[in-house]
N, CA, C and O atoms as CSV, one atom per row, in Angstrom:
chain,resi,resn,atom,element,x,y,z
A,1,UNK,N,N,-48.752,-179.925,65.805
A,1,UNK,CA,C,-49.479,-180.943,65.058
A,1,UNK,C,C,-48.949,-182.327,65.426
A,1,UNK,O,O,-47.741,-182.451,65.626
A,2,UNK,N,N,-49.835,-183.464,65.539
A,2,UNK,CA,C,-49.475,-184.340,65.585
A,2,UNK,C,C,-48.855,-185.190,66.944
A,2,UNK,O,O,-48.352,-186.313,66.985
A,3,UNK,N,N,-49.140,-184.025,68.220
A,3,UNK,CA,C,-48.409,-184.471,69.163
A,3,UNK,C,C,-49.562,-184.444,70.610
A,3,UNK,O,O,-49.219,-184.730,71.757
A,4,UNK,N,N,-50.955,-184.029,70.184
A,4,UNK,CA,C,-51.393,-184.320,71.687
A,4,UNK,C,C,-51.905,-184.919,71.501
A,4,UNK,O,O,-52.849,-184.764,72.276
A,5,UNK,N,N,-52.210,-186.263,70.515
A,5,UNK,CA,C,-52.790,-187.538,70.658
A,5,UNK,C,C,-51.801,-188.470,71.514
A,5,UNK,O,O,-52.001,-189.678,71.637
A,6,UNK,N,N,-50.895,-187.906,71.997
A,6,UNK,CA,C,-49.523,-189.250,72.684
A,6,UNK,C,C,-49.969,-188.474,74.582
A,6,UNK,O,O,-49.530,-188.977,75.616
A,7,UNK,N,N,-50.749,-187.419,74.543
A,7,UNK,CA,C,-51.009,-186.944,76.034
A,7,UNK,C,C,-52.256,-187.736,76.732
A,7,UNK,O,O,-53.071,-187.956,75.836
A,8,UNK,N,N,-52.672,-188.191,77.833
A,8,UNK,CA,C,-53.954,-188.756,78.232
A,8,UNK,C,C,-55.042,-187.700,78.159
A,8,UNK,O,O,-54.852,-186.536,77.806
A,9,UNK,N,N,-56.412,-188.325,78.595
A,9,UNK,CA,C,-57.309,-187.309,77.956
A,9,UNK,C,C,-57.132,-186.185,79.472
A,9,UNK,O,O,-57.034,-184.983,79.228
A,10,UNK,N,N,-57.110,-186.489,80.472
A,10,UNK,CA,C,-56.826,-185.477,81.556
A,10,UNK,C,C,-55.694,-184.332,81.027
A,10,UNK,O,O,-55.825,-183.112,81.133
A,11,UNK,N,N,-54.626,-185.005,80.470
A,11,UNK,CA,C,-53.907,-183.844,80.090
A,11,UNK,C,C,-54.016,-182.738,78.625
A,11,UNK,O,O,-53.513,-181.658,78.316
A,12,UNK,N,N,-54.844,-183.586,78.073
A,12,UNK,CA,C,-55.556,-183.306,76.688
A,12,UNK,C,C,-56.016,-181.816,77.149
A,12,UNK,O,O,-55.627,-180.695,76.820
A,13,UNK,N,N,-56.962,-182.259,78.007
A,13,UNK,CA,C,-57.980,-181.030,78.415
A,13,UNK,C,C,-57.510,-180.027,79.456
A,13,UNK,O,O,-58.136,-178.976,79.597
A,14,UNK,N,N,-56.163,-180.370,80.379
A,14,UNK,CA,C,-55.244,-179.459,81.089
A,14,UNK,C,C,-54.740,-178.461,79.342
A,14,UNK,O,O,-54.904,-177.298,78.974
A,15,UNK,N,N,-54.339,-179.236,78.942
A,15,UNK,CA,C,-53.638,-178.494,77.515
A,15,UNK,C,C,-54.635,-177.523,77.107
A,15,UNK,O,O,-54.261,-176.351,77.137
A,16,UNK,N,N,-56.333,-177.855,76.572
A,16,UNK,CA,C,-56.839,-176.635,75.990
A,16,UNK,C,C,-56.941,-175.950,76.278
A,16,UNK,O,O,-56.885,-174.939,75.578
A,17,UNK,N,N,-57.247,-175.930,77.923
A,17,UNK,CA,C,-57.451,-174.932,78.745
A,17,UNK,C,C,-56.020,-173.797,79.092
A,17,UNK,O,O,-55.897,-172.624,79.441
A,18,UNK,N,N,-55.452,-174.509,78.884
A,18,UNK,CA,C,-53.973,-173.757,79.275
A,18,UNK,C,C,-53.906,-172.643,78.043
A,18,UNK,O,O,-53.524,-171.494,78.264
A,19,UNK,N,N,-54.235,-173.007,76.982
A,19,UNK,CA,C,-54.280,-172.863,75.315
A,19,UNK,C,C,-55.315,-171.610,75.191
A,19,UNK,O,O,-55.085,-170.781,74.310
A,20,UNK,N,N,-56.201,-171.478,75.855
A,20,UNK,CA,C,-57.478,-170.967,76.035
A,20,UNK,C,C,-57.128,-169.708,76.624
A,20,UNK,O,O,-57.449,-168.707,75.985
A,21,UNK,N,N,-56.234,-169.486,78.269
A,21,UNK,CA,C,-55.831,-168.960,78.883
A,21,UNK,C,C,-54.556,-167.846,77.750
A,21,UNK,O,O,-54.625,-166.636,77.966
A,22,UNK,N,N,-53.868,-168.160,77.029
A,22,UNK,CA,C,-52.713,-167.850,76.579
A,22,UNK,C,C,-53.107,-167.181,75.253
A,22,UNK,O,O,-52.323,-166.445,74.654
A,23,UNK,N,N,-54.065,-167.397,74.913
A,23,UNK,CA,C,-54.901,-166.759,73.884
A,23,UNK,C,C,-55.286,-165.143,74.217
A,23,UNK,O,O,-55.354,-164.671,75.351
A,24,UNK,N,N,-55.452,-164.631,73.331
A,24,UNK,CA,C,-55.918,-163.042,73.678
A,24,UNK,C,C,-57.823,-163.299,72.620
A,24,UNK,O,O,-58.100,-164.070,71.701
A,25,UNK,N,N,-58.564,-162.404,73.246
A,25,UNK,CA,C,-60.071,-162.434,72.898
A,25,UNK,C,C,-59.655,-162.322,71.356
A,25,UNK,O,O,-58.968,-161.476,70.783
A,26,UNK,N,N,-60.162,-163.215,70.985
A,26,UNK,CA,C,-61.039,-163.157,69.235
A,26,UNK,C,C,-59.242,-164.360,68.620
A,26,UNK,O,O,-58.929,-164.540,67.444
A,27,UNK,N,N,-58.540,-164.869,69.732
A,27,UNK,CA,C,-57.630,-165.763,69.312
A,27,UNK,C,C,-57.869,-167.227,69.054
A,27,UNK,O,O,-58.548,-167.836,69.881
A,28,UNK,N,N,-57.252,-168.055,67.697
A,28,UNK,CA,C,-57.329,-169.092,67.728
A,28,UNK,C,C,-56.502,-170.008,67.800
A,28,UNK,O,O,-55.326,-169.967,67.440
A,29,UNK,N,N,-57.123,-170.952,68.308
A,29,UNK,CA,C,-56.443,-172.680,68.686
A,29,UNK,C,C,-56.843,-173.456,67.186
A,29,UNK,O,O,-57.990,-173.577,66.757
A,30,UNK,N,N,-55.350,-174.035,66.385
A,30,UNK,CA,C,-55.947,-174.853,65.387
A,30,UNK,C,C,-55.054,-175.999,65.859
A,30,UNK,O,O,-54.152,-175.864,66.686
A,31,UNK,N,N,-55.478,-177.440,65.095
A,31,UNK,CA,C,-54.374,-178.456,65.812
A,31,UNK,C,C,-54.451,-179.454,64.421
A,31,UNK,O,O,-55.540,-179.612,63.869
A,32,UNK,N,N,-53.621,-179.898,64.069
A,32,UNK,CA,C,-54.262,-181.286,63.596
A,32,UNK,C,C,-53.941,-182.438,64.078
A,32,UNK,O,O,-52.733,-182.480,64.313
A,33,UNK,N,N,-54.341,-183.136,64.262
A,33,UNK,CA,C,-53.814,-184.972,64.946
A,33,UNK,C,C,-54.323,-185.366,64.389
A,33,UNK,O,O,-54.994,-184.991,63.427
A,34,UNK,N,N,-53.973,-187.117,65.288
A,34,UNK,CA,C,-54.895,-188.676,64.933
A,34,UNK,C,C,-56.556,-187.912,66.276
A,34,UNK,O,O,-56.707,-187.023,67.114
A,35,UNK,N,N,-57.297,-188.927,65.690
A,35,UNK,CA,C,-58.453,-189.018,66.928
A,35,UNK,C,C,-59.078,-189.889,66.358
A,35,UNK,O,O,-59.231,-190.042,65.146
A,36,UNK,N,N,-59.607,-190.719,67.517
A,36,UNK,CA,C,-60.845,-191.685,67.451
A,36,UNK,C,C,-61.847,-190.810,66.276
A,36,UNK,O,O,-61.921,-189.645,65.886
A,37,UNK,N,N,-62.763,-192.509,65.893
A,37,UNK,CA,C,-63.882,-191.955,65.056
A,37,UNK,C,C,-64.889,-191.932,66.085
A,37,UNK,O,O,-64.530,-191.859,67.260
A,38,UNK,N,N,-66.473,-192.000,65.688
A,38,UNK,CA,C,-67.203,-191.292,66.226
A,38,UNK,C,C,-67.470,-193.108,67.492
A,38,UNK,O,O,-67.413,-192.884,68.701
A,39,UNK,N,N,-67.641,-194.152,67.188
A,39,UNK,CA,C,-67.436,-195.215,67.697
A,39,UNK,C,C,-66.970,-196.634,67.121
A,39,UNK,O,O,-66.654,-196.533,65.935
A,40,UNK,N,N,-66.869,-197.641,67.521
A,40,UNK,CA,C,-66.295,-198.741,67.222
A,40,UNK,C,C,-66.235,-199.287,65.804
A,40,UNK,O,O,-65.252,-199.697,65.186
A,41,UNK,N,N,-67.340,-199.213,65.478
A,41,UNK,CA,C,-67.521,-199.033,63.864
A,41,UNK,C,C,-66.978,-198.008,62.811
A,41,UNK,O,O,-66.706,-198.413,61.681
A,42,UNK,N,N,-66.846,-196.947,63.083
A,42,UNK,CA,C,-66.365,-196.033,62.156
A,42,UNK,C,C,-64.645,-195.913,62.364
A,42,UNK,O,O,-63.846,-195.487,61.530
A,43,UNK,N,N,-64.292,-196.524,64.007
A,43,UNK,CA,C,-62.645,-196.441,64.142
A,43,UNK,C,C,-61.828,-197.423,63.462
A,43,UNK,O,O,-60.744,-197.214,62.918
A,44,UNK,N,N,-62.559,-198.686,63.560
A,44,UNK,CA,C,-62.573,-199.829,62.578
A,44,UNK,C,C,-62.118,-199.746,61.144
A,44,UNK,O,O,-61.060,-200.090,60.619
A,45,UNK,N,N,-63.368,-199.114,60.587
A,45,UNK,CA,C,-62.987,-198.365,59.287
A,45,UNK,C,C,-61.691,-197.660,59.111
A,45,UNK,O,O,-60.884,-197.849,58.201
A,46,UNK,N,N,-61.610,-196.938,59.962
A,46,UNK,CA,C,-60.097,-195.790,59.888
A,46,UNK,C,C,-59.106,-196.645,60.166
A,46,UNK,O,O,-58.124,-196.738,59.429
A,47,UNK,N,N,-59.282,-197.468,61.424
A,47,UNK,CA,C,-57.775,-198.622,61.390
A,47,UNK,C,C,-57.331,-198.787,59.784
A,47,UNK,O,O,-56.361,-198.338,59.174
A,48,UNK,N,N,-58.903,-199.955,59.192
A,48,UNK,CA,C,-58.206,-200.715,57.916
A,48,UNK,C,C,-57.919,-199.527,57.118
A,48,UNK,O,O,-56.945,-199.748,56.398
A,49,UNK,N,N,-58.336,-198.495,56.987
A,49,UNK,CA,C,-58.041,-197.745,55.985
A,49,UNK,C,C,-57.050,-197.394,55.633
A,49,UNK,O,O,-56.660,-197.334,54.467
A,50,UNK,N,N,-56.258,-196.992,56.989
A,50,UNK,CA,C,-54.654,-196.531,57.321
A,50,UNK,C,C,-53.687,-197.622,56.988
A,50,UNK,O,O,-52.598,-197.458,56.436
A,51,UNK,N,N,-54.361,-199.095,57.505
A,51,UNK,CA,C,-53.293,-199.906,57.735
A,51,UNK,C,C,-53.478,-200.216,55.663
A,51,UNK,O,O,-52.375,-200.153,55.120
A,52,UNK,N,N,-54.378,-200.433,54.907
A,52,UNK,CA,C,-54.544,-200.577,53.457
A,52,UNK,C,C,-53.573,-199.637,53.225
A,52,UNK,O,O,-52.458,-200.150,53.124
A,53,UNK,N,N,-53.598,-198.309,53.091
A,53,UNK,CA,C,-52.626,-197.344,52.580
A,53,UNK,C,C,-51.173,-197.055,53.255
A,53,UNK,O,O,-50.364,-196.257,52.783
A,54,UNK,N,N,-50.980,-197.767,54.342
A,54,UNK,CA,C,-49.574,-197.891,54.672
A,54,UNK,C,C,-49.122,-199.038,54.290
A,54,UNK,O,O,-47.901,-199.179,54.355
A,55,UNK,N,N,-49.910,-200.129,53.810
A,55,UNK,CA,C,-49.120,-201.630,53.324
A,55,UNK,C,C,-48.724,-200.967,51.534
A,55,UNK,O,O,-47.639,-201.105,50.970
A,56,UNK,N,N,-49.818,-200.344,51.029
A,56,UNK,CA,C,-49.643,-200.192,49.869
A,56,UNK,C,C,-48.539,-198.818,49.396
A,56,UNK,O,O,-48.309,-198.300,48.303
A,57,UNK,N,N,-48.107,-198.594,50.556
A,57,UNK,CA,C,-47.064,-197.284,50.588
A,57,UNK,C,C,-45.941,-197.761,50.027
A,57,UNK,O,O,-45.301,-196.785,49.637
A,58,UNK,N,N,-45.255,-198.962,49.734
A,58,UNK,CA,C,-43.658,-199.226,49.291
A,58,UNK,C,C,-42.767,-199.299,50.778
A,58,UNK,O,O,-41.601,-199.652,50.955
A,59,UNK,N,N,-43.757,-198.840,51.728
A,59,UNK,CA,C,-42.458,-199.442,52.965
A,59,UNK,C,C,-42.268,-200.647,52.793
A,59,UNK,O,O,-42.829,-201.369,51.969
A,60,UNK,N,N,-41.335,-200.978,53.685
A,60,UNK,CA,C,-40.163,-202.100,53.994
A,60,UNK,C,C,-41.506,-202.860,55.031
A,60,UNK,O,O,-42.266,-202.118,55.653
A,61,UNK,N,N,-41.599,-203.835,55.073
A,61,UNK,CA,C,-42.531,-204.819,56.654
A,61,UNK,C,C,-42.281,-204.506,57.664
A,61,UNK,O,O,-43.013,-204.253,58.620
A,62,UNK,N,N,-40.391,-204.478,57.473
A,62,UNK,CA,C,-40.338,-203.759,59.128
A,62,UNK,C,C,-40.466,-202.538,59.153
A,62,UNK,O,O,-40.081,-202.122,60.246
A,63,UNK,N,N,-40.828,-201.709,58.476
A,63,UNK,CA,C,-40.943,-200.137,58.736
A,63,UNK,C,C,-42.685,-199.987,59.214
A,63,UNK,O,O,-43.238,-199.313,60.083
A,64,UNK,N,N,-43.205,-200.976,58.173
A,64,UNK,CA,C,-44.984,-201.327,58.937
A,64,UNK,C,C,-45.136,-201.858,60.348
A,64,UNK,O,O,-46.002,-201.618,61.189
A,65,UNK,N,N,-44.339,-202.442,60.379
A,65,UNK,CA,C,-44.631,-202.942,61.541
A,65,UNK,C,C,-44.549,-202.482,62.882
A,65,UNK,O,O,-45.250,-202.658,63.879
A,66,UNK,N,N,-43.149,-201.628,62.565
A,66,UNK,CA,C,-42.761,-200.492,63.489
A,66,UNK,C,C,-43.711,-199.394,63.759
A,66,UNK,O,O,-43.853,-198.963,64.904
A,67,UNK,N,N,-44.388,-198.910,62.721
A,67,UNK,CA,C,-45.720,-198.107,62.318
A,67,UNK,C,C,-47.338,-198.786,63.594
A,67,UNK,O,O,-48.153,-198.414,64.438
A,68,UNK,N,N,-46.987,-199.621,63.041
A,68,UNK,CA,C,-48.095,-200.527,63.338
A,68,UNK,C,C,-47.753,-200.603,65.416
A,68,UNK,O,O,-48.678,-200.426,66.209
A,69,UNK,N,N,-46.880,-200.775,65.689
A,69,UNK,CA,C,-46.266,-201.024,66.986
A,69,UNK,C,C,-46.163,-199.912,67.573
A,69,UNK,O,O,-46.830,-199.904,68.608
A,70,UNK,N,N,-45.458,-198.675,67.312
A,70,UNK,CA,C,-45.921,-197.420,67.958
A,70,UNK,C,C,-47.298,-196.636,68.033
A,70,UNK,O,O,-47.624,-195.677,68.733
A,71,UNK,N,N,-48.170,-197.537,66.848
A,71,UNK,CA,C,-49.790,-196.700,67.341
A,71,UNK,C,C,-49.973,-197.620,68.108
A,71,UNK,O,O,-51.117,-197.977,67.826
A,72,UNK,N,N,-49.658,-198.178,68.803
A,72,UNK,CA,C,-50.145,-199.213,70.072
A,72,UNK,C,C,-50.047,-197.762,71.034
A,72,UNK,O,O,-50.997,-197.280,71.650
A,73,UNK,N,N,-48.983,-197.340,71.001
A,73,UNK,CA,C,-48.634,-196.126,72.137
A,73,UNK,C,C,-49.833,-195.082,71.771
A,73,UNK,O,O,-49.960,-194.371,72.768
A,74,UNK,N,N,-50.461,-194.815,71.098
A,74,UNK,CA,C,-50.865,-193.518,71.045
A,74,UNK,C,C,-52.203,-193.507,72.262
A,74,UNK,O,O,-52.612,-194.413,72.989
A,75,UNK,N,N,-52.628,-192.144,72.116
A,75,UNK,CA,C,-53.686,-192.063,73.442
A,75,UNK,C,C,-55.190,-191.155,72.914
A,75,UNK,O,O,-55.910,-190.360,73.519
A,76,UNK,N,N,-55.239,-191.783,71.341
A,76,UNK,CA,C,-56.168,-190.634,71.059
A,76,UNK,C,C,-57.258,-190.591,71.315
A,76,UNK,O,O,-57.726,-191.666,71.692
A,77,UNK,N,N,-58.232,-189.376,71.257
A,77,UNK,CA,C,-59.625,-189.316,71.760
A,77,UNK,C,C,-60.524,-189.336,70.811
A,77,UNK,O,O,-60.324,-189.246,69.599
A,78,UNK,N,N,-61.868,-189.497,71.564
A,78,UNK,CA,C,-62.971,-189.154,69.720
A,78,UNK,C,C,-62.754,-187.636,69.995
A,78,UNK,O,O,-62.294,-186.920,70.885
A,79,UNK,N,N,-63.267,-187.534,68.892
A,79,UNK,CA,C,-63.254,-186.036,68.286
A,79,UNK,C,C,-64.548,-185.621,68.971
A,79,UNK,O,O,-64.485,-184.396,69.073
A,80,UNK,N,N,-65.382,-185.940,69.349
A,80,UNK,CA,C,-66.474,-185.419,69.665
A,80,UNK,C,C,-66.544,-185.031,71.575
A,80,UNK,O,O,-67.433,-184.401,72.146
A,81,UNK,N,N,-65.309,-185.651,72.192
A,81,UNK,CA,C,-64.639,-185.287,73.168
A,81,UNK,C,C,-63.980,-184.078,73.453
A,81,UNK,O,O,-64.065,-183.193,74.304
A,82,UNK,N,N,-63.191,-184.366,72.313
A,82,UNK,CA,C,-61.739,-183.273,72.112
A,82,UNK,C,C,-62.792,-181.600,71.887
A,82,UNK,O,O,-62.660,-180.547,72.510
A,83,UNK,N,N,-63.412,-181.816,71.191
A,83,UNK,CA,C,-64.337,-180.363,71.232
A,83,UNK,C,C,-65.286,-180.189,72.601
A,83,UNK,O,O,-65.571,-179.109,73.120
A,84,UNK,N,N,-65.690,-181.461,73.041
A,84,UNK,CA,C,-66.332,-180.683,74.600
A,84,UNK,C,C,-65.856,-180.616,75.349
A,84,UNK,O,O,-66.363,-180.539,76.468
A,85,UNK,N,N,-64.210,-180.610,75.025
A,85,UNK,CA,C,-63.193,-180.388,76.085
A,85,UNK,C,C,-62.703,-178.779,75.921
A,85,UNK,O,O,-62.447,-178.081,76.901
A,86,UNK,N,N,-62.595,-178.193,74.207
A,86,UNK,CA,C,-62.304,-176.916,74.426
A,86,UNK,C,C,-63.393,-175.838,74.541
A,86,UNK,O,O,-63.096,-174.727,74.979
A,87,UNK,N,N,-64.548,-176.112,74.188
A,87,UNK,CA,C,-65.671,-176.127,74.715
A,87,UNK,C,C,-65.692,-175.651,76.244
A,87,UNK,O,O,-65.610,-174.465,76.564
A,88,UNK,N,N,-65.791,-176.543,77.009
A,88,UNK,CA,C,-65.851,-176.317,78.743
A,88,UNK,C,C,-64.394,-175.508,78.910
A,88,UNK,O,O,-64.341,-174.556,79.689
A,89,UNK,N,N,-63.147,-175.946,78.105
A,89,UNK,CA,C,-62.024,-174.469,78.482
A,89,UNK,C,C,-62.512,-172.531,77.933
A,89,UNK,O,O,-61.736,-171.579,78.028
A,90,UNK,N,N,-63.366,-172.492,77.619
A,90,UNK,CA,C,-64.100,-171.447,77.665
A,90,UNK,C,C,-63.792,-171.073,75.752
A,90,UNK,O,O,-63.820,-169.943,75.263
A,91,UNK,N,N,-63.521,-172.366,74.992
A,91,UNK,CA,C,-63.865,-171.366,73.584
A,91,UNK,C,C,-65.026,-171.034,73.316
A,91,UNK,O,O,-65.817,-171.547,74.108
A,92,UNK,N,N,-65.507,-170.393,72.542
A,92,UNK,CA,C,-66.811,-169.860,72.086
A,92,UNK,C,C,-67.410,-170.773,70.857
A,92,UNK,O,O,-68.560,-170.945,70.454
A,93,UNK,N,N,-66.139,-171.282,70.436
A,93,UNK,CA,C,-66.507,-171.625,69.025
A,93,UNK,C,C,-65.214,-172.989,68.781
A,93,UNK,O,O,-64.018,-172.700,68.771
A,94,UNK,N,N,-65.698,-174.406,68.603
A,94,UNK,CA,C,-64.981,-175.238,68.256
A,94,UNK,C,C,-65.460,-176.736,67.125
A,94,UNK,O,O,-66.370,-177.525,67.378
A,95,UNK,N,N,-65.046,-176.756,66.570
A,95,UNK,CA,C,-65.228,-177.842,65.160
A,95,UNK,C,C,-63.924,-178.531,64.968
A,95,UNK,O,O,-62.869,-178.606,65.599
A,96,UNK,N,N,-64.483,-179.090,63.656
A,96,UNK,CA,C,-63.191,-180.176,63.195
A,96,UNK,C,C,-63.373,-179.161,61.750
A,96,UNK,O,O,-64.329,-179.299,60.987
A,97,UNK,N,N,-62.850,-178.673,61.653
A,97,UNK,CA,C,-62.566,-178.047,60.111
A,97,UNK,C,C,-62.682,-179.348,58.593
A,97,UNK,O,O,-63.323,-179.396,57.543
A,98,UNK,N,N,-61.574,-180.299,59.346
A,98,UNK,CA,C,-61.311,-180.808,58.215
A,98,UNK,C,C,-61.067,-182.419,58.989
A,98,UNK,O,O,-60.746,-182.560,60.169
A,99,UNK,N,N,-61.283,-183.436,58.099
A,99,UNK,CA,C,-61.045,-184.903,58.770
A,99,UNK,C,C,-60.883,-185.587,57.613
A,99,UNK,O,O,-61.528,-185.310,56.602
A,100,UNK,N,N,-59.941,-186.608,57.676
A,100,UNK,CA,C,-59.381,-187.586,56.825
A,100,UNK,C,C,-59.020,-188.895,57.469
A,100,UNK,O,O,-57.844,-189.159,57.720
A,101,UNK,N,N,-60.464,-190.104,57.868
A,101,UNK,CA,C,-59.700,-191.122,58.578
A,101,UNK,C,C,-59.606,-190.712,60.322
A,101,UNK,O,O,-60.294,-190.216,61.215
A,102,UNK,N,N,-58.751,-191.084,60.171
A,102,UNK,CA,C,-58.367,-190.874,61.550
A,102,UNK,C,C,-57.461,-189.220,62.112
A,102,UNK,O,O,-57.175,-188.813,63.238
A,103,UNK,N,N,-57.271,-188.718,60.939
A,103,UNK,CA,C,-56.897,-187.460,60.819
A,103,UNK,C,C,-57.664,-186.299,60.801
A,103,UNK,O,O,-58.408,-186.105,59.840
A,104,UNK,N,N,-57.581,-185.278,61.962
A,104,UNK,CA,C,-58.354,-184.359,62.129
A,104,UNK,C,C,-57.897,-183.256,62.039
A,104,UNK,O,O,-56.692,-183.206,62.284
A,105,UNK,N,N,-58.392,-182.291,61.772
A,105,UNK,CA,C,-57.643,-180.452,62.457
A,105,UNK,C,C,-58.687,-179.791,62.847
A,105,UNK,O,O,-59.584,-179.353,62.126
A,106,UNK,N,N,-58.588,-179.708,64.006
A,106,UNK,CA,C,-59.353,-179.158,65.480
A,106,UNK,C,C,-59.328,-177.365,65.273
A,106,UNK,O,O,-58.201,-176.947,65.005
A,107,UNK,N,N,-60.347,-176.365,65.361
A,107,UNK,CA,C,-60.130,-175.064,65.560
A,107,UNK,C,C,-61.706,-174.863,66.525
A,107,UNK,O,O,-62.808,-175.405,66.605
A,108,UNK,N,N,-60.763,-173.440,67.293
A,108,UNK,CA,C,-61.461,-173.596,68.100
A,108,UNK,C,C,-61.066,-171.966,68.254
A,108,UNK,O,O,-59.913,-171.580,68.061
A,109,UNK,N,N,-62.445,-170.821,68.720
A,109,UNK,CA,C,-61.808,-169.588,68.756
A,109,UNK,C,C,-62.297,-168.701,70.569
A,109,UNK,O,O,-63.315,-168.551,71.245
A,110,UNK,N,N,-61.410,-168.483,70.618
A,110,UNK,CA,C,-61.989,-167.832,72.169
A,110,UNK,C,C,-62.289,-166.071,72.055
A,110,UNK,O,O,-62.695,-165.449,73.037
């Protein structure tokens, strides 16, 4: 969880497929991460949303800011990617179960 939004999308999709492979028939892939919204407008939304509920969290400024400075690093995808990526790695079956923001959990069954 939480760790192949920091991979590029080439390796994103080396990953499902690898994931896909390592699986036995009727096995599943669940994940949760960050991911893009559906476009510019709805990611927008999820920025302020996150950044509203991390100012209003009781951190320290510099702990926001630090927050704020390492999602510069991240590499996430839309979600509507990330599934036609496990998709073409041969699952049968892939969704977002569940989404919150910018928070997703990906399943996907081969």
């Amino acid at each position: 969880a939480l760790s192949i939004h920091h991979l590029d999308d080439r390796a994103k999709e080396r990953l499902y497929a690898r994931c896909y492979d390592w699986l036995k028939p009727g096995g599943r892939f669940i994940n949760a991460d960050q991911a893009l919204g559906a476009g510019e407008h709805m990611e927008d939304v999820c920025q302020r949303d996150w950044l509203d509920r991390v100012e209003r969290s009781g951190l320290e400024r510099t702990e926001i800011d630090a927050s704020i400075a390492r999602r510069k690093l991240d590499r996430s995808a839309r979600m509507e990617s990330q599934l036609r990526w496990l998709r073409s790695a041969g699952f049968s079956e892939a969704d977002v179960m569940y989404r919150f923001f910018t928070f997703a959990v990906f399943y996907a069954r081969k």
